[in-house]
C-alpha positions in Angstrom: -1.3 33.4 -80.2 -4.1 33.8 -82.7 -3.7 31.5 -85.4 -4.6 32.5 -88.7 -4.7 29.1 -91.2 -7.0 27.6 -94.2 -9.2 25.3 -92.5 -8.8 21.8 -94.4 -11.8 19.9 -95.1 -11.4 16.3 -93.4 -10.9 13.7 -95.3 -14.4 11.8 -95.7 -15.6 9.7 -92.5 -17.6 6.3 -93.0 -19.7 6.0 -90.2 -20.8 3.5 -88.4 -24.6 5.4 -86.9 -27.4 5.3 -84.8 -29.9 8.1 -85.5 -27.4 10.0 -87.8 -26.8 9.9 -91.7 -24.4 11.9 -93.5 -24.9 13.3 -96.9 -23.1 14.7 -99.6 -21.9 18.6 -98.6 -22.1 19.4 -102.6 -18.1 19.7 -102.6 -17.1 16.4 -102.4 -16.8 16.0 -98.4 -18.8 14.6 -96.0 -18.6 15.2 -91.6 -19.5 17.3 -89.0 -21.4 19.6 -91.6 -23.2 17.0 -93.7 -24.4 14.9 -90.7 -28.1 15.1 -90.3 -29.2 14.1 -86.8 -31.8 13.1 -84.6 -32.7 14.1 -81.1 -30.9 11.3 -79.1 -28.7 9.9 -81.8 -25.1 8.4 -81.3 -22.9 7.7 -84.0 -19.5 6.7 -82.4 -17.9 7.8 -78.6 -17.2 11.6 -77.5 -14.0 12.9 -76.9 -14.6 16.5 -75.5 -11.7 19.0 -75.4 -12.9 21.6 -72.1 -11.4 23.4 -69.1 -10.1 21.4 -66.0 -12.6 20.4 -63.2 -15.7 22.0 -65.3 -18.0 18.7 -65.5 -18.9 16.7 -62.6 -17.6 13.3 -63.5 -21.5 11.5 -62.2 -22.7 13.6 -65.2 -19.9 12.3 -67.7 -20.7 8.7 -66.3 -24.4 9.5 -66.5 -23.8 10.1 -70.3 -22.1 7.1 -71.1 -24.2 4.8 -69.3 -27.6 6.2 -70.9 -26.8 6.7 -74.6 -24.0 3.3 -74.4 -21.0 5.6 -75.4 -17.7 6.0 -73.8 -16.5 9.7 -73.4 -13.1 10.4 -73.4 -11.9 14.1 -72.0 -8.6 16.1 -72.7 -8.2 20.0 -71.2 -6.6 23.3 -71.8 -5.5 26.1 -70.0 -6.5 29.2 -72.0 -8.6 29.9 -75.2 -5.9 30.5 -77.4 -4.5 26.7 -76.6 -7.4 25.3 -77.5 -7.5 27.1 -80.7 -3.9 26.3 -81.7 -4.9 22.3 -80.7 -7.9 22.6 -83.0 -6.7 24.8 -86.3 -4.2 22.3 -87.6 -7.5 20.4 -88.3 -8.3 16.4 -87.8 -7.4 17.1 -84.1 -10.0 14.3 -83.0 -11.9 16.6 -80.9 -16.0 16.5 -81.2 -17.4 19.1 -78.7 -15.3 22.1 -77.2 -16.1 24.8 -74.9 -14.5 28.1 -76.0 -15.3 31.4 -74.5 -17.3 33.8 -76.2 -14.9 36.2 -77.8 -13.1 32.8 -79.1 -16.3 31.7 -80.5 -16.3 34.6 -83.3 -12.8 33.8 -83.9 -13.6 30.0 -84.6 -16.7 31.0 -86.2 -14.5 33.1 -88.9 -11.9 30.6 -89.1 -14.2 27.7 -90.5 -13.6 25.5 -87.2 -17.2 25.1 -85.8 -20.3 23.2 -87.7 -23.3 24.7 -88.3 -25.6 23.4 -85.0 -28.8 21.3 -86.1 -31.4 22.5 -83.5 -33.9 19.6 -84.4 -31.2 17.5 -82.7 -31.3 19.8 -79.5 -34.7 19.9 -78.1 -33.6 21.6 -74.9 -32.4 24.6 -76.5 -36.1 25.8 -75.1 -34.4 25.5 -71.8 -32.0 28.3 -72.3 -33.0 31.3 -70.6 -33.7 34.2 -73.1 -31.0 37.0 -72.2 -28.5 34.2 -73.7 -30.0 33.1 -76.8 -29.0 36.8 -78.8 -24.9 36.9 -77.8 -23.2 39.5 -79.6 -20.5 36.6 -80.4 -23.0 34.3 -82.4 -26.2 36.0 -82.5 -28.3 33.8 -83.7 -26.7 31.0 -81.6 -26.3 29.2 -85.3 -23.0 27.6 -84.0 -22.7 27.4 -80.0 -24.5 26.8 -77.1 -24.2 28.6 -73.7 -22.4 26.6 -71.5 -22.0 28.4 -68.0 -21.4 31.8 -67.4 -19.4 33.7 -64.3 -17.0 36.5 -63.4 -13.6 36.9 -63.3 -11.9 38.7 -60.0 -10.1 38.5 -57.0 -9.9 36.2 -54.2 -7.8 37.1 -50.9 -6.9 35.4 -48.0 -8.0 37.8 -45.0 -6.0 36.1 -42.3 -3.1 37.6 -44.8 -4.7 41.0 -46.3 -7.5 41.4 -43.3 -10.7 42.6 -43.6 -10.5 46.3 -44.5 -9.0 46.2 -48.4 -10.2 48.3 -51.1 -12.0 46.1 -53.5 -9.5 47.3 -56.4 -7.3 45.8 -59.0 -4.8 47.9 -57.0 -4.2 45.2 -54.8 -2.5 43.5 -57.6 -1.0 46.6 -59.8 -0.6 49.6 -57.2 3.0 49.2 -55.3 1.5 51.2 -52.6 -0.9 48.0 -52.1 0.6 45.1 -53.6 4.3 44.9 -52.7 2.7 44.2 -49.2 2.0 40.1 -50.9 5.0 40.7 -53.2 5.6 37.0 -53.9 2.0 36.0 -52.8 -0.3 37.2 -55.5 -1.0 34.8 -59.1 -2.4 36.2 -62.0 -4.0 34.1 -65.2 -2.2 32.8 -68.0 -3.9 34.2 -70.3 -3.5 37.2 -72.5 -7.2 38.6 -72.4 -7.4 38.1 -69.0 -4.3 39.6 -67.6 -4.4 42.1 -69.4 -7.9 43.1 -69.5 -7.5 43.2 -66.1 -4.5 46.0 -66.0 -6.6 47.7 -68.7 -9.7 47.7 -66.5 -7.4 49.5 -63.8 -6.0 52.3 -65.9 -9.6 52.9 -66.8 -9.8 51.6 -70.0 -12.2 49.1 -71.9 -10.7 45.5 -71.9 -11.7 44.8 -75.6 -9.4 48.2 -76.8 -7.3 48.2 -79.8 -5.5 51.6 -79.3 -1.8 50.3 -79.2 -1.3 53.6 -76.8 -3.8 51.7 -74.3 -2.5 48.3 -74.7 1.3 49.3 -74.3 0.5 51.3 -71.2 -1.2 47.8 -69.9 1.6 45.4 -70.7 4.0 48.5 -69.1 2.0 48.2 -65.9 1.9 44.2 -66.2 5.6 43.8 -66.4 6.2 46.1 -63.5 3.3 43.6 -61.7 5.2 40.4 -63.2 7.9 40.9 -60.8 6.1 40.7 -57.9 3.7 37.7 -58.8 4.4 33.8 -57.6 2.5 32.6 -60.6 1.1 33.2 -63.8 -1.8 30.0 -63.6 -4.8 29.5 -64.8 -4.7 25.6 -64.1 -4.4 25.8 -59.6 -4.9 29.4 -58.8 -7.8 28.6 -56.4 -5.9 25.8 -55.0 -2.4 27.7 -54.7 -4.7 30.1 -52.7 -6.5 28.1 -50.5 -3.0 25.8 -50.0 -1.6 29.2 -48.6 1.1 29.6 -51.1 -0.9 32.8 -52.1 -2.7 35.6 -50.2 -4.2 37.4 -53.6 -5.3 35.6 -57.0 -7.0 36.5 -60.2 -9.1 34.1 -61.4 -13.0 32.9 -62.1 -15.6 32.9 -59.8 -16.7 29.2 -59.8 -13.3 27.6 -59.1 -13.1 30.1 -55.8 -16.0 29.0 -54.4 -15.7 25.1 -55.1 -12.1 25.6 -53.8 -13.4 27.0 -50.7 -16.6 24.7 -50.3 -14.3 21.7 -50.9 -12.0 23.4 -47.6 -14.3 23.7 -45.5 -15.2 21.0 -42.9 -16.9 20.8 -39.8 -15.1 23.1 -37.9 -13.3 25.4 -40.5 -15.8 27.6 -42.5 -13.4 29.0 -45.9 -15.7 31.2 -47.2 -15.0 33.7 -43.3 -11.1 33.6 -44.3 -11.0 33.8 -48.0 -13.1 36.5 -50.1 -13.9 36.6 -53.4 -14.9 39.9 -56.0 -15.2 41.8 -58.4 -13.1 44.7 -58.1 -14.8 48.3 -58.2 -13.1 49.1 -61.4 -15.3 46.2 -62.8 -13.6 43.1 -64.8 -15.2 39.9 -67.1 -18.1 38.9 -67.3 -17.7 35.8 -69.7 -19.9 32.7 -71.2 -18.5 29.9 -72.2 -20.0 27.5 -74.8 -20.1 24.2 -75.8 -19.7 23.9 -79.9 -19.2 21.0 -82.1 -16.2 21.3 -84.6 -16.4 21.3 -88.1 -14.4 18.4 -88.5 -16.1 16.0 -85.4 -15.6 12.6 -85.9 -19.0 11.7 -84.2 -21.4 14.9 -84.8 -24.6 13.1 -84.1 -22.9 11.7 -80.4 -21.8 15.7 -79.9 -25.6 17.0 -80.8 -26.9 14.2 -78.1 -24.1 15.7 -75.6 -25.3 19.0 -76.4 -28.8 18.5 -75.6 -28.2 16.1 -72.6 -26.2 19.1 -71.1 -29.1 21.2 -71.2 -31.8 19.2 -69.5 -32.7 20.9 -66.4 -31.6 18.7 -63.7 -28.2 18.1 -65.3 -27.9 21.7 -66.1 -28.4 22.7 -62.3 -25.9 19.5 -61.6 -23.4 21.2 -63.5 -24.0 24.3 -61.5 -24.0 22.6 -58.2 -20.8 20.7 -59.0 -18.6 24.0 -60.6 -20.8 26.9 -58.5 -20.9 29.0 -61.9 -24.0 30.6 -63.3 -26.3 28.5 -65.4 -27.7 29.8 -68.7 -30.3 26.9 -68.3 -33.7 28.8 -67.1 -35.0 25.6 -66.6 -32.5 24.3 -64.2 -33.2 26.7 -61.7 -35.4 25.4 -59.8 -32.8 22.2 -59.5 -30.1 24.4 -58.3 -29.3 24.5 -54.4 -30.6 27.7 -53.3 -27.6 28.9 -51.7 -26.2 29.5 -54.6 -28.9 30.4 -56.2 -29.3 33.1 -54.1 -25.4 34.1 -53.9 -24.6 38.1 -55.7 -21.0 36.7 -56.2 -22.1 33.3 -58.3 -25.3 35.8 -59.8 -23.7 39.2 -59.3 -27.0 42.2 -59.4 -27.6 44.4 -61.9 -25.3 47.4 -60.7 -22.2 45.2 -60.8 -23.0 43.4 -64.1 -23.5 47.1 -65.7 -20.0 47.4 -64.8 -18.6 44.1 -66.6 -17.5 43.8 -70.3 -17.5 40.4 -72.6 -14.3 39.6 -73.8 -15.1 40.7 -77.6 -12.9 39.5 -80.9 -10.7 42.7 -82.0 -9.6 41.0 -85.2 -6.4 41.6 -86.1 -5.5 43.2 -82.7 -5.6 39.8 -81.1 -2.1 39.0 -82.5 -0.5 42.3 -80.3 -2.4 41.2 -77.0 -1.2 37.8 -77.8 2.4 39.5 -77.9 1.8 42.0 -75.9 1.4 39.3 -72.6 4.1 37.1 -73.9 6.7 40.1 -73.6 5.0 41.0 -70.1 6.0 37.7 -68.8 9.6 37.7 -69.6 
């Protein structure tokens, strides 16, 4: 759940730096905040805190070898974990990648530092439609990451190829008790039930309690015939044939199902992956560098080393999401360039809503899910 708290200033850090100095923050603290950078400047090893399977590990390696770091990586399952990991403060963690509604929240809880964009030249990279979020608007304290969907992916040899491209597949009985025991959902709040929100024909980001009680109704009803809540091996639980339907993100579909395929089984002609007609997510997620880093001038240099072109497009190649990294187009293998379900067009992006920050609502989707579940 949400976690309100007082974020604690660390306790000062003497560092030991290359191309980074810290100052005095005019309160008696130094850190994350008071560090003053330079393009390409280390001071101490990385430990990044980010979703499962999102980096290629070459580029990780890449990193360490070319700025003489090591770069140690930890993971979580859902936004809200991270937060929770990070809010007690001192957590160790430099650079994190939260989603963009999250992003606000850390924003008004104190957690992120104030970026230095002197230290990350390739901010020009970014292409323009993502440098004005709604979340951080003037991109003061994160950087696009990757961006994607979130949808439905169905096993045809199971379902066939004549479905209705709804979220009924998962919430109408008529549909859905067909898979009873065969469909996952995410394990997360937002997600799950933004999705059941999106079905009833309601905005995902609503703070009526009337809209979000008929959701968590209609998600308990669904609980009981799911195999999984998972946000962790949804794509895998699919393509393993343990389930016919799953929600989950676009990117780790399609890398489930290039990494299925060999030379004589194609998995992108049995499983299928969309956005259903009632529309869904459209997310970014960010990388950010906490208030409290222990190494804020090595997390600028990540920062800026993750958006060169040809890494950028690596990234892309490796996790088949969307880069916000203009510049790494022409880098990026053409089939997925060129894909509408990695880059979906206009008329079904029209129909997709950021997760937003509703405040103090967050707390009663937070409770909202956990009571769905059982």
């Amino acid at each position: 759940m949400r976690l309100r708290t007082l974020w604690l200033i660390p306790v000062a850090l003497v560092l030991v730096v290359t191309g980074c100095s810290t100052e005095d923050d005019g309160d008696g603290g130094e850190g994350a905040a008071a560090a003053a950078c330079e393009p390409g400047g280390t001071d101490g090893d990385l430990v990044l805190y980010n979703w499962s399977e999102y980096i290629d590990p070459e580029l990780i390696t890449q990193f360490e070898q070319q700025y003489g770091v090591s770069v140690t990586e930890d993971f979580f399952p859902s936004n809200e974990d991270m937060l929770a990991k990070v809010s007690s403060g001192a957590s160790g963690f430099d650079v994190v990648v939260p989603s963009d509604y999250m992003v606000a929240i850390m924003i008004e809880e104190g957690l992120l530092a104030e970026l230095q964009a002197d230290a990350i030249p390739n901010l020009a990279n970014l292409d323009p439609e993502f440098t004005d979020l709604p979340f951080d608007p003037e991109g003061r304290y994160s950087v696009p990451y990757q961006w994607g969907t979130s949808g439905i992916a169905v096993d045809t040899n199971v379902v066939g190829e004549d479905f209705e491209q709804s979220w009924g597949i998962i919430f109408d009985p008529e549909q859905a008790d067909a898979y009873s025991g065969k469909i996952s959902m995410l394990n997360d709040p937002r997600e799950s039930l933004g999705a059941a929100l999106k079905y009833l024909g309601y905005s995902l980001n609503t703070s009526d309690p009337d809209e979000l009680a008929e959701a968590q109704e209609l998600l308990t009803e669904t609980t009981a015939r799911l195999a999984t809540y998972d946000s962790d091996q949804f794509e895998d639980l699919l393509v393993g044939g343990e389930t016919a339907v799953a929600h989950g993100w676009s990117g780790d579909f399609f890398r489930a199902f290039d990494e299925a395929s060999t030379d004589d089984f194609d998995a992108y002609e049995q499983y299928s992956y969309f956005v259903p007609e009632e529309g869904g997510v459209r997310w970014v997620d960010n990388m950010a560098i906490l208030a409290d880093a222990p190494h804020p001038c090595t997390a600028h240099t990540f920062v800026d080393f993750m958006l060169d072109a040809e890494n950028g497009a690596a990234l892309t190649n490796f996790n088949f999401y969307a880069s916000p990294n203009a510049a790494a187009e022409e880098f990026i293998d053409p089939e997925i360039l060129e894909d509408p379900a990695i880059y979906p067009p206009e008329e079904v992006v029209a129909n997709l809503e950021f997760i937003e920050d509703t405040g103090d609502f967050e707390t009663q989707y937070s409770d909202a899910f956990t009571q769905a579940k059982g």
